[in-house]
Every structure is written in structure tokens, then in C-alpha cells.
GUTOR-885757 format. One record per residue (C-alpha): residue number from 1; x, y, z. Coordinates in nm, 2 decimals, decimal comma, padded with zeros to 4 digits, always signed. Layout:
// GUTOR-885757
+-----+--------+--------+--------+
|   n |      x |      y |      z |
+-----+--------+--------+--------+
| NUM |      X |      Y |      Z |
...
+-----+--------+--------+--------+
This chain:
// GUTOR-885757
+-----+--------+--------+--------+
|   n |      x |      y |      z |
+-----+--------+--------+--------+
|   1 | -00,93 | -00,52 | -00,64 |
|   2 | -00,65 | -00,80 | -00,60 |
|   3 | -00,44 | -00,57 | -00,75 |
|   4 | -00,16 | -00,58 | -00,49 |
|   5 | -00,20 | -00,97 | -00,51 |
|   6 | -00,09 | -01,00 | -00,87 |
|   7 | +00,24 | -00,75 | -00,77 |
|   8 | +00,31 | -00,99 | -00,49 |
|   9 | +00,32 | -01,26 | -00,74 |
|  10 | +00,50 | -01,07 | -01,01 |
|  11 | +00,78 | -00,99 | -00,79 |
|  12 | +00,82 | -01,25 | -00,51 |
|  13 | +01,09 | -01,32 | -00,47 |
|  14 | +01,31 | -01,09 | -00,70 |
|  15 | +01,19 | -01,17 | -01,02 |
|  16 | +01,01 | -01,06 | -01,32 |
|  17 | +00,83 | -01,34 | -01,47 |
|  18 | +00,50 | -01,23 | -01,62 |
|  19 | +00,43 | -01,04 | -01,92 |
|  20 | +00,05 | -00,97 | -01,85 |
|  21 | -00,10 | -00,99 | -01,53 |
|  22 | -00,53 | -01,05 | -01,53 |
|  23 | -00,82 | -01,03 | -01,25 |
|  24 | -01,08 | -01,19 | -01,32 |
|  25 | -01,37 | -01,03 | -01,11 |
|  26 | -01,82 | -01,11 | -01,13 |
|  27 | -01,80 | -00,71 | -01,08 |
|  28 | -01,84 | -00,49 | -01,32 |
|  29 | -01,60 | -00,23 | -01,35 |
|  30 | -01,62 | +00,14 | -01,38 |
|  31 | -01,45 | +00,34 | -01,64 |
|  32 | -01,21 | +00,51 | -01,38 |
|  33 | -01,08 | +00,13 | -01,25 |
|  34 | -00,96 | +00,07 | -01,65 |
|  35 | -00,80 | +00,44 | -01,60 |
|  36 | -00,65 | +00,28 | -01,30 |
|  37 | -00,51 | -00,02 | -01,45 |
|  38 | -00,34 | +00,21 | -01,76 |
|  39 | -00,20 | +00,41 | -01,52 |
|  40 | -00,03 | +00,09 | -01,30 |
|  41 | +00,07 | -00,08 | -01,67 |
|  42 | +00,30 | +00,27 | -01,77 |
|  43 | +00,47 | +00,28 | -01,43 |
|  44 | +00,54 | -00,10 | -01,39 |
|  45 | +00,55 | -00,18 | -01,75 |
|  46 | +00,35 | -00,47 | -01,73 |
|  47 | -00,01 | -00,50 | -01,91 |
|  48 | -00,27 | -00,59 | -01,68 |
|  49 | -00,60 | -00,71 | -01,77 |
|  50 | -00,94 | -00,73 | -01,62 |
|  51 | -01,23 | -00,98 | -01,68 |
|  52 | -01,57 | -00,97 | -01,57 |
|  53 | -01,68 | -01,31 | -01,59 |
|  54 | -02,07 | -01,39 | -01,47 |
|  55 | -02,05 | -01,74 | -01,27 |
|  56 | -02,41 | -01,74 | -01,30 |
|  57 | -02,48 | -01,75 | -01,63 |
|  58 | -02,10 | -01,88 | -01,73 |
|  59 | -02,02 | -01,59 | -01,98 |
|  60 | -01,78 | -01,32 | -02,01 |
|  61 | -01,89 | -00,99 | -01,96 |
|  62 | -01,72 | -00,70 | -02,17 |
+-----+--------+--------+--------+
């Protein structure tokens, strides 16, 4: 996941700018990946979402 992307951008260079980060993947993803993200949003106190967005067909996934 491009999850150590998004922290880059949150916090390059010494700052705090984002309220809600969001990947937007064609993957679907597993229950334990959502556990994954809850976990990351308590210890950096940021919420971060995750999409699943079909380029195929051009819809949202949920």
C-alpha cells in the first residue's frame, strides 16, 4: 500500500497539514488492511481512508 507515501507527504518537511489522508487503490481490500489503517489513525492521529475505485467500469467499490 502507498501507505508510507501519504506519511512522507504529511510530514515533509516538518509539518502537519492534513487532516485525512486517502489511497485510492483498483484492489480490494481485506478486512485486516482496514484493521491496519485503525491502528496507523490512533497512533498518528490522523484518519486515513481507503477507496477501491474500479477504472474499468468507473465506479466506487465499497
Amino acid at each position: 500500500m502507498a501507505v508510507g507515501q501519504l506519511l512522507e507527504y504529511q510530514y515533509f518537511p516538518d509539518q502537519n497539514l492534513a487532516i485525512e489522508l486517502m489511497i485510492v487503490t483498483h484492489l480490494k481490500a481485506e478486512p485486516i488492511i482496514y484493521d491496519y489503517l485503525t491502528q496507523l489513525e490512533l497512533k498518528i492521529g490522523v484518519k486515513i481512508g481507503l477507496i477501491c475505485f474500479d477504472y474499468k467500469n468507473k465506479i466506487v467499490k465499497v
